[in-house]
BALOBA-1460 file (C-alpha; in Angstrom, 3 decimals):
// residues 190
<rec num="1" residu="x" x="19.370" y="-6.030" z="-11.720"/>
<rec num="2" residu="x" x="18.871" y="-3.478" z="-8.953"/>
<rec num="3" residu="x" x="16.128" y="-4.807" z="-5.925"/>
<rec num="4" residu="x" x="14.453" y="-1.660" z="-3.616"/>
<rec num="5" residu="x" x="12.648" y="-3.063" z="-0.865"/>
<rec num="6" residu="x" x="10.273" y="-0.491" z="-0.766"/>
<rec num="7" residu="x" x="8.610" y="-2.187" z="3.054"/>
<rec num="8" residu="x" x="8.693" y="-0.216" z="6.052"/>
<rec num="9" residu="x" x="10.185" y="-2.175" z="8.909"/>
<rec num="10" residu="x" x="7.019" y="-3.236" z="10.575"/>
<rec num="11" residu="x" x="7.668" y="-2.722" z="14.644"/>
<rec num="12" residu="x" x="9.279" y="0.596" z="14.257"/>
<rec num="13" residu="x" x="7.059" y="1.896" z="11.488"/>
<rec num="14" residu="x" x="4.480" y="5.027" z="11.080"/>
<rec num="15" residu="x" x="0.855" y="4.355" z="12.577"/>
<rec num="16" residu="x" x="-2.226" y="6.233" z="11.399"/>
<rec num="17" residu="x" x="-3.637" y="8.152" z="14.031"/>
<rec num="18" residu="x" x="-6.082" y="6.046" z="16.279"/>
<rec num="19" residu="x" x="-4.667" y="2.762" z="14.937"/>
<rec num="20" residu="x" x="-3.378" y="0.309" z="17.300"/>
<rec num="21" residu="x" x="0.890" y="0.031" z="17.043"/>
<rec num="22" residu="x" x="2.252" y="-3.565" z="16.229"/>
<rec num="23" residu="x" x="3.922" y="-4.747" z="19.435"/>
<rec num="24" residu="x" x="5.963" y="-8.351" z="20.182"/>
<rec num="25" residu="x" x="6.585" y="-9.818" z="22.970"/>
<rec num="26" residu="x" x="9.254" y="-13.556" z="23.006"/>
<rec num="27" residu="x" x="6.943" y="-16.617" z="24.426"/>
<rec num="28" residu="x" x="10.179" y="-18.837" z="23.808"/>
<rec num="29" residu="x" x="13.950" y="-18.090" z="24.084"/>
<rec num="30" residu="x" x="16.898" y="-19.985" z="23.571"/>
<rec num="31" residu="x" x="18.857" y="-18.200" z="26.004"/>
<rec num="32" residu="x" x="16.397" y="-18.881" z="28.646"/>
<rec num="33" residu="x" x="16.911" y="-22.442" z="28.230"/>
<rec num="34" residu="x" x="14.255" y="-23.058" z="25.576"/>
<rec num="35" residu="x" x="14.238" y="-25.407" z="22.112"/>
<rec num="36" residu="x" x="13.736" y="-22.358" z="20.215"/>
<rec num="37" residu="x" x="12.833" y="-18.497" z="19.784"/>
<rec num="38" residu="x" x="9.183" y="-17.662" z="19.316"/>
<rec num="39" residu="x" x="7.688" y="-14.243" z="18.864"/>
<rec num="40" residu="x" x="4.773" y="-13.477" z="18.957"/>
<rec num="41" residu="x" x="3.090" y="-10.020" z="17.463"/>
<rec num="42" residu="x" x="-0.619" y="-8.222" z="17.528"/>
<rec num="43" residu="x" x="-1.162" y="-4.973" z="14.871"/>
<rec num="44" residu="x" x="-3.917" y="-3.840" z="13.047"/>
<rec num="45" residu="x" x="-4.020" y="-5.054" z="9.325"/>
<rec num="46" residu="x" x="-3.100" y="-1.252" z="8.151"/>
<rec num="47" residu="x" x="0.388" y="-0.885" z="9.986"/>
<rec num="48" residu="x" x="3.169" y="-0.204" z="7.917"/>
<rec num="49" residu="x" x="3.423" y="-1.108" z="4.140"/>
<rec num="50" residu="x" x="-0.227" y="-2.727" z="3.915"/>
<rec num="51" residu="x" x="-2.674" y="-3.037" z="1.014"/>
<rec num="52" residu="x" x="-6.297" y="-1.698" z="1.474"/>
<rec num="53" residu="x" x="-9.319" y="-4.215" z="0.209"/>
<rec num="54" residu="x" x="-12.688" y="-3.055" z="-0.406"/>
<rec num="55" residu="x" x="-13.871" y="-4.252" z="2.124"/>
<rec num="56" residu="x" x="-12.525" y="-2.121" z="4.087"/>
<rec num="57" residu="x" x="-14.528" y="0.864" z="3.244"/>
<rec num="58" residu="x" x="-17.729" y="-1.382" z="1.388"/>
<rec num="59" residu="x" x="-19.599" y="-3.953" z="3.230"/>
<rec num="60" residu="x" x="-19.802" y="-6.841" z="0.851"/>
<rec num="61" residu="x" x="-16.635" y="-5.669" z="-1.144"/>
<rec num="62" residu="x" x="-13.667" y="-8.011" z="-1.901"/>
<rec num="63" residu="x" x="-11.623" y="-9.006" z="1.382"/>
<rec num="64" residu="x" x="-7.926" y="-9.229" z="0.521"/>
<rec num="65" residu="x" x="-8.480" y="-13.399" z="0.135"/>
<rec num="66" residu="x" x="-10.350" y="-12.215" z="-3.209"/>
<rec num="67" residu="x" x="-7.985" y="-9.567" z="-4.874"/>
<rec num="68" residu="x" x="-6.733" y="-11.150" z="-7.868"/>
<rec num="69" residu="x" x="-2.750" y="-10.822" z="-7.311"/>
<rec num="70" residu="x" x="-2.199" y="-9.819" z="-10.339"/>
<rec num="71" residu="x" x="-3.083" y="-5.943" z="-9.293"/>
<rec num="72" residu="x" x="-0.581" y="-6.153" z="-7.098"/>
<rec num="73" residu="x" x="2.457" y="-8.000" z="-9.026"/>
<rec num="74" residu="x" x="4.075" y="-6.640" z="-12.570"/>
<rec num="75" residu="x" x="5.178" y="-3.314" z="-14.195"/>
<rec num="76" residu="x" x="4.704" y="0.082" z="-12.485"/>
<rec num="77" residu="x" x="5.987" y="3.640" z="-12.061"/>
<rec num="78" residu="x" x="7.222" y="6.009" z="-9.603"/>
<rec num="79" residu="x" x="6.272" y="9.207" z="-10.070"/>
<rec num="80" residu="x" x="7.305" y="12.372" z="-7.851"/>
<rec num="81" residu="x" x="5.037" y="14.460" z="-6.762"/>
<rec num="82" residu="x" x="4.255" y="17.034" z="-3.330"/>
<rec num="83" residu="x" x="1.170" y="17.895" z="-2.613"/>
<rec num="84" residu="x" x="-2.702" y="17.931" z="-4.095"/>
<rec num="85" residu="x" x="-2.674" y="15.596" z="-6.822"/>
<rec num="86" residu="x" x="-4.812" y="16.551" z="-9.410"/>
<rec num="87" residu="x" x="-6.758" y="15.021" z="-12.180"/>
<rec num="88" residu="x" x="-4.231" y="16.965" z="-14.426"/>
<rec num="89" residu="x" x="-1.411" y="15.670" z="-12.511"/>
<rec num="90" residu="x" x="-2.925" y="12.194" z="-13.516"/>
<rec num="91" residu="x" x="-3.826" y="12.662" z="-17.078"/>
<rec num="92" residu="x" x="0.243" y="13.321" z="-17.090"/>
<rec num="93" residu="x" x="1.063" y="10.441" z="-14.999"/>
<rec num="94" residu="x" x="-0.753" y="7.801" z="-16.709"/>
<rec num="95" residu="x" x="0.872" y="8.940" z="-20.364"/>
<rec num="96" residu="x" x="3.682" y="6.640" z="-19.347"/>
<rec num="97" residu="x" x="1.221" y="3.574" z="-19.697"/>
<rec num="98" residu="x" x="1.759" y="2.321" z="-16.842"/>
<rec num="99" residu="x" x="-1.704" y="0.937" z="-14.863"/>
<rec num="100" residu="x" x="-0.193" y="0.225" z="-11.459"/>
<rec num="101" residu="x" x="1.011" y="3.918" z="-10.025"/>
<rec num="102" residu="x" x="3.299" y="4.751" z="-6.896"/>
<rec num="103" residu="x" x="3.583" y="8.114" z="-5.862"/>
<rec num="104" residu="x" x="6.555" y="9.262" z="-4.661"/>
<rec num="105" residu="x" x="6.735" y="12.336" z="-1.649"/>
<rec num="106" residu="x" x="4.421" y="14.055" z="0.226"/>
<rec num="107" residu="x" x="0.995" y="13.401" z="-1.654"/>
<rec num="108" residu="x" x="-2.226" y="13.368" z="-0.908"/>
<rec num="109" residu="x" x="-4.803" y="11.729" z="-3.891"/>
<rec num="110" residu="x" x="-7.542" y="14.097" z="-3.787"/>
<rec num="111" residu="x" x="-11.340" y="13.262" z="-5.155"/>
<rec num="112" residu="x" x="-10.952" y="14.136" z="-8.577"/>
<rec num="113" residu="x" x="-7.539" y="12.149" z="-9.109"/>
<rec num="114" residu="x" x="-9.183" y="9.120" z="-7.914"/>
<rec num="115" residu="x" x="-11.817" y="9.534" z="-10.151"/>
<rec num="116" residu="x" x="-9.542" y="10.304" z="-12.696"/>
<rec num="117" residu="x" x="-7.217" y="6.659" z="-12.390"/>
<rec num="118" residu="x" x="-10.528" y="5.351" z="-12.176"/>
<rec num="119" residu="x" x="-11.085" y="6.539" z="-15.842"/>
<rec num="120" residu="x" x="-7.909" y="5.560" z="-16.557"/>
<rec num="121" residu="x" x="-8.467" y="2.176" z="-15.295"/>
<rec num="122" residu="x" x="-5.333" y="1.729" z="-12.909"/>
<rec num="123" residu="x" x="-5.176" y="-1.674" z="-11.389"/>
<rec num="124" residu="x" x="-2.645" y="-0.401" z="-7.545"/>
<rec num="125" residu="x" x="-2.284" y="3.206" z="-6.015"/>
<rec num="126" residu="x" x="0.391" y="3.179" z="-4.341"/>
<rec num="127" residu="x" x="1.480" y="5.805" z="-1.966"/>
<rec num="128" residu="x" x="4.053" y="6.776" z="1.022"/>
<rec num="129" residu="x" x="1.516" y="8.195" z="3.822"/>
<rec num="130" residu="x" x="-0.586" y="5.597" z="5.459"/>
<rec num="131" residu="x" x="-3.542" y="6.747" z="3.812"/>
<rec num="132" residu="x" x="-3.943" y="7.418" z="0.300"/>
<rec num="133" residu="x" x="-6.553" y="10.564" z="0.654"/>
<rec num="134" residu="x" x="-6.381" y="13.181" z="3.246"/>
<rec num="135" residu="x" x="-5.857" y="12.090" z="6.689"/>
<rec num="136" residu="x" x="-8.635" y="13.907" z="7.943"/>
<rec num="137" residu="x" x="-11.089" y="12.914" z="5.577"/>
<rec num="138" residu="x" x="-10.136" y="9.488" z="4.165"/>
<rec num="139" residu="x" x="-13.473" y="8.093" z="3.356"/>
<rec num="140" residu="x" x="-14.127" y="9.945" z="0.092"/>
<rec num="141" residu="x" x="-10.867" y="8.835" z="-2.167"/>
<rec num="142" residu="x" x="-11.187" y="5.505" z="-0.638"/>
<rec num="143" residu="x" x="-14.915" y="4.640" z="-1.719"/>
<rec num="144" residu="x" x="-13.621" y="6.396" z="-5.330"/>
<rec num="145" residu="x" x="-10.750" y="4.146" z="-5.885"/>
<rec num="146" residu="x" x="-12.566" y="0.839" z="-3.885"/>
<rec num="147" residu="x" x="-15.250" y="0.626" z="-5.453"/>
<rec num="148" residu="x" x="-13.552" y="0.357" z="-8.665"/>
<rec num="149" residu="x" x="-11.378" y="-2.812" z="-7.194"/>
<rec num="150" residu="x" x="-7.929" y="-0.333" z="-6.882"/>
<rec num="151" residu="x" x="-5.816" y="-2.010" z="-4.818"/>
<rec num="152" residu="x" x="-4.352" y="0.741" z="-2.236"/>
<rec num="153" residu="x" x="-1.049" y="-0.072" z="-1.372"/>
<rec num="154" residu="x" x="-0.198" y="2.796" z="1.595"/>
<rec num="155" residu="x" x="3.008" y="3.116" z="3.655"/>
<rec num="156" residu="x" x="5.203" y="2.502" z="1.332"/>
<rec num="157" residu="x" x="9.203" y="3.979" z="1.360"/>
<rec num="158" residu="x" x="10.526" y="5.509" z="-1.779"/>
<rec num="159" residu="x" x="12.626" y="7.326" z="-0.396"/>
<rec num="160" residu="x" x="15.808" y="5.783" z="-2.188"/>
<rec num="161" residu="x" x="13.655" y="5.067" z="-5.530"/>
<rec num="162" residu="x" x="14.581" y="6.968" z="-8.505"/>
<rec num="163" residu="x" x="11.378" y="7.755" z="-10.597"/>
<rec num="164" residu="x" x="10.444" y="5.346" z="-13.534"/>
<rec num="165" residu="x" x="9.589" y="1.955" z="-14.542"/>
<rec num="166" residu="x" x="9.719" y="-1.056" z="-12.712"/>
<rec num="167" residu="x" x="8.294" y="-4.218" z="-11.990"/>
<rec num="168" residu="x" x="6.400" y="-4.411" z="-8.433"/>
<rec num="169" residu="x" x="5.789" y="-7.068" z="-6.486"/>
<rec num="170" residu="x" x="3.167" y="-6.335" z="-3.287"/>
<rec num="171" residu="x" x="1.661" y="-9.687" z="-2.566"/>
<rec num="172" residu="x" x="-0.151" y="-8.868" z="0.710"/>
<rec num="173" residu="x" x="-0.375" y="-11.605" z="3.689"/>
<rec num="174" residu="x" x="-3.203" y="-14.240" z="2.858"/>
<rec num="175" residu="x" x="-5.816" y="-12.634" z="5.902"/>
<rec num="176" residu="x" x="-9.089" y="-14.569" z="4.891"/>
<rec num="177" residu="x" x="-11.942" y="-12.311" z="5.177"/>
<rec num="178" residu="x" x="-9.887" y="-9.266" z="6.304"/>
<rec num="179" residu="x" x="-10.067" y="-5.411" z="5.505"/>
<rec num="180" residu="x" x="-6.506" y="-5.073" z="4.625"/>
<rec num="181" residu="x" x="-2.957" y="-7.209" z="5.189"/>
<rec num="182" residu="x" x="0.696" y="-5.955" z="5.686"/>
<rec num="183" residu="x" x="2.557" y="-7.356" z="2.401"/>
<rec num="184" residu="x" x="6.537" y="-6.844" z="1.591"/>
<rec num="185" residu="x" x="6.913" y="-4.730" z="-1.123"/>
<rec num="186" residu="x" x="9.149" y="-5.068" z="-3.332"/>
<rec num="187" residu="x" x="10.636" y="-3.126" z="-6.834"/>
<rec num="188" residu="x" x="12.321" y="-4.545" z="-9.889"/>
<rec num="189" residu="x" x="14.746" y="-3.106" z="-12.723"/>
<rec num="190" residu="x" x="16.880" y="-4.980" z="-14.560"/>
């Protein structure tokens, strides 16, 4: 069985532009004299590997409490890719059958692709950038692929990943009520 941990390491990790950076700071150390070590972090729910919920982008949408794990846990494929994805470059993607798709490179999901796994019915979108549509104009593949209940799973590393199947496992931090939660990503082949 081969295990990728697919997580960026959380402290050190890529930050979309205008987000705060996660930051620590030790309230307890044992070589200070104390009982124990104690850290204690602040970050925004959308640094490093992190899942997106509706409600981030839809007031009254599902906070991440409410996704139903299952979009986020069980069989998937890596795909390759640079650039624009298409709606033709998903019609070929999703003849491998697979409804839970991470994209592998440089890629940016435009309008028409998210439209197009929305036909498709894909459960997760997973993707290496820390936003799954253009950086400068986010809004438009988010509300696409949200409003449908996609899970976004963004700021992932694939680097080491060869393409194909696996099983995924993304289980995102239980943040009742929030936008979005950091999770440790994880991919399967036996």
């Amino acid at each position: 069985m081969e295990i990728y941990d697919i997580t960026q390491e959380l402290f050190s990790c890529r930050v979309f532009p205008g987000d705060v950076a996660p930051s620590f700071e030790r309230t307890m150390e044992t070589k200070r004299g104390d009982v124990c070590n104690l850290t204690v972090f602040r970050m925004c729910a959308h640094n490093g590997t992190h899942i997106d919920a509706p409600y981030h982008f839809i007031d009254g949408g599902k906070t991440v409490d409410q996704i139903d794990l299952s979009r986020m846990i069980g069989e998937c494929t890596v795909v390759q890719h640079k650039g624009v994805l298409t709606s033709e470059d998903v019609q070929r993607i999703m003849l491998r059958g697979k409804d839970r798709i991470l994209l592998k490179g440089n890629v940016v999901v435009s309008y028409e692709a998210a439209r197009e796994f929305n036909h498709f019915g894909v459960l997760l979108v997973g993707n290496e950038s820390q936003t799954v549509g253009p950086e400068d104009a986010p809004m438009q593949v988010h509300l696409e692929l949200l409003s449908n209940e996609v899970v976004l799973l963004e700021g992932i590393n694939l680097s080491n990943v060869p393409e194909g199947d696996y099983f995924l496992f993304a289980a995102p931090l239980n943040l009742g009520g929030a936008d979005g939660a950091p999770c440790r990503a994880v991919l399967i082949r036996s």
